[in-house]
C-alpha positions in Angstrom: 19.8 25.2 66.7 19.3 28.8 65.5 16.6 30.1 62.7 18.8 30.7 60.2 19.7 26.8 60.4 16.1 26.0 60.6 15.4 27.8 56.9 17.5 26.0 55.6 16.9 23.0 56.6 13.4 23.7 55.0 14.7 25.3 52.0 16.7 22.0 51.7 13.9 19.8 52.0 11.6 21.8 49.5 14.7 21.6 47.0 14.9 17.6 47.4 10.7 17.5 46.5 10.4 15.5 43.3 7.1 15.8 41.7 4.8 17.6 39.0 2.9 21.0 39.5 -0.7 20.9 38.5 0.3 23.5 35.4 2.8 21.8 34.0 0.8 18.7 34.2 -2.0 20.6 32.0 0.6 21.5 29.6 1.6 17.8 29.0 -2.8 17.1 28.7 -2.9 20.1 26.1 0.1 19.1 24.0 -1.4 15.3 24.3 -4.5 16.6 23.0 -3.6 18.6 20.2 -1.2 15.6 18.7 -4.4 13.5 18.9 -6.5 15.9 16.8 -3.6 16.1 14.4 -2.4 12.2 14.1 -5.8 10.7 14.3 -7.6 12.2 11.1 -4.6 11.0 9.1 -4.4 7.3 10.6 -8.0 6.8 9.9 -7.5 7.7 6.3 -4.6 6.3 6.4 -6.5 2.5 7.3 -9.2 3.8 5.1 -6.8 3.7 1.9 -4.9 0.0 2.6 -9.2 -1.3 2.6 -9.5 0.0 -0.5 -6.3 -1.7 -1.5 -7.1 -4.8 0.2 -10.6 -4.5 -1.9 -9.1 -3.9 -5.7 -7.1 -7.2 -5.1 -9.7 -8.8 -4.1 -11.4 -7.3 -6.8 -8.6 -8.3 -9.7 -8.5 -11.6 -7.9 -12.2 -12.0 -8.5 -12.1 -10.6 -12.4 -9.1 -13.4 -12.7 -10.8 -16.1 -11.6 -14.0 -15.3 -14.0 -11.6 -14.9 -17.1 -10.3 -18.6 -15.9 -14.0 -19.8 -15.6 -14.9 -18.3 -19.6 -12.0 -20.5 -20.7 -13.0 -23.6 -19.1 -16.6 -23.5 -19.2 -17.1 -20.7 -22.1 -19.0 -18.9 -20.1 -18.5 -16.3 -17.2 -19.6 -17.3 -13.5 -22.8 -16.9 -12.5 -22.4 -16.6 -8.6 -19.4 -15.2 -6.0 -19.7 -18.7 -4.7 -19.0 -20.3 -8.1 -15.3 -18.1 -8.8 -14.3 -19.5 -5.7 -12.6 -16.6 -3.9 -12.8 -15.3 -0.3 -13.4 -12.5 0.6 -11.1 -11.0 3.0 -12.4 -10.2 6.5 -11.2 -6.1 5.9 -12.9 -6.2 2.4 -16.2 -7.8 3.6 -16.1 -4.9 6.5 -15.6 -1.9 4.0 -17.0 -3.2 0.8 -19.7 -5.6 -0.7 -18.6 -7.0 -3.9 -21.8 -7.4 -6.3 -21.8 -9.2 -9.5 -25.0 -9.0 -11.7 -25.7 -12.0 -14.0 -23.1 -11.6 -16.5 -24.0 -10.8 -20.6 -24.3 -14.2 -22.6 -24.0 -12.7 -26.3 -21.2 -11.8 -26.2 -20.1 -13.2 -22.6 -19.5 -9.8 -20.5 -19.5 -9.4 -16.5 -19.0 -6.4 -14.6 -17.6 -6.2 -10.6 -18.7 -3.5 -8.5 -17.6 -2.8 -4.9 -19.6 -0.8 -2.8 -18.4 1.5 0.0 -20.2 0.3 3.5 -19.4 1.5 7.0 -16.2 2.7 7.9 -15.4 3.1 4.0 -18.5 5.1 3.9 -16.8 8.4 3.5 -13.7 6.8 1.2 -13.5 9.7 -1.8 -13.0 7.3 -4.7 -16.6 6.0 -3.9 -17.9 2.7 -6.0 -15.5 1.1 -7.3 -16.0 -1.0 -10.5 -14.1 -3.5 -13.2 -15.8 -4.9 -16.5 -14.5 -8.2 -18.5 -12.8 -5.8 -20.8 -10.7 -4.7 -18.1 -12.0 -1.3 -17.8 -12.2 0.6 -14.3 -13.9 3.1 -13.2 -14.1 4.9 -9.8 -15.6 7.8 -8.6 -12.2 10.5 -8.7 -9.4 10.0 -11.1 -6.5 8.2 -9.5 -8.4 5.8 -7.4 -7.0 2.9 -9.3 
């Protein structure tokens, strides 16, 4: 066997190498990394804005149910318990619902979610609804 059919059996084999080189690995990591700063700010408030969805159902569910309760009992609920609505495990993660004792003269209750934990930084804030219907946020268009 001569050399020149030595080289190229080696020039052969290098050709027939599969594999990654470390910089081209790095550039895969870097373009990884910079989709991830991009993509996760948006999903997060992204899940942040379907809570506060979730919540203002629950929230008109809850006002429904008391407007129910003042037509059978002439009076508005008292108690979460006694309007008889669950709360939904996302609601109850991102929001407590609290509903002072409602106005007897005339009958009057008002709702009011407040932001917890991962809702915490949610830019419509409280969130609130009153017998008349009325609701009221922290920004304009949170409703």
């Amino acid at each position: 066997m001569n050399r020149s059919a030595t080289l190229q059996s080696g020039a052969q084999r290098r050709a027939g190498a599969t594999g990654f080189t470390l910089i081209e690995v790095m550039i895969v990591v870097a373009i990884v990394t910079i989709l991830i700063a991009i993509a996760l700010p948006s999903y997060r408030g992204q899940v942040r804005k379907s809570t506060r969805a979730e919540a203002q159902a629950y929230m008109m569910a809850v006002a429904t149910r008391q407007q129910q309760f003042l037509v059978d009992t002439r009076a508005y609920a008292t108690t979460l318990a006694a309007v008889g609505v669950d709360v939904p495990a996302n609601v109850s993660s991102g929001y407590e619902l609290t509903m002072p004792t409602p106005g007897t003269n005339p009958p009057s209750f008002t709702l009011t979610l407040k932001a917890k934990a991962s809702q915490s930084g949610e830019k419509c804030g409280d969130l609130s609804i009153s017998h008349t219907g009325k609701k009221t946020a922290a920004t304009t268009g949170c409703w």
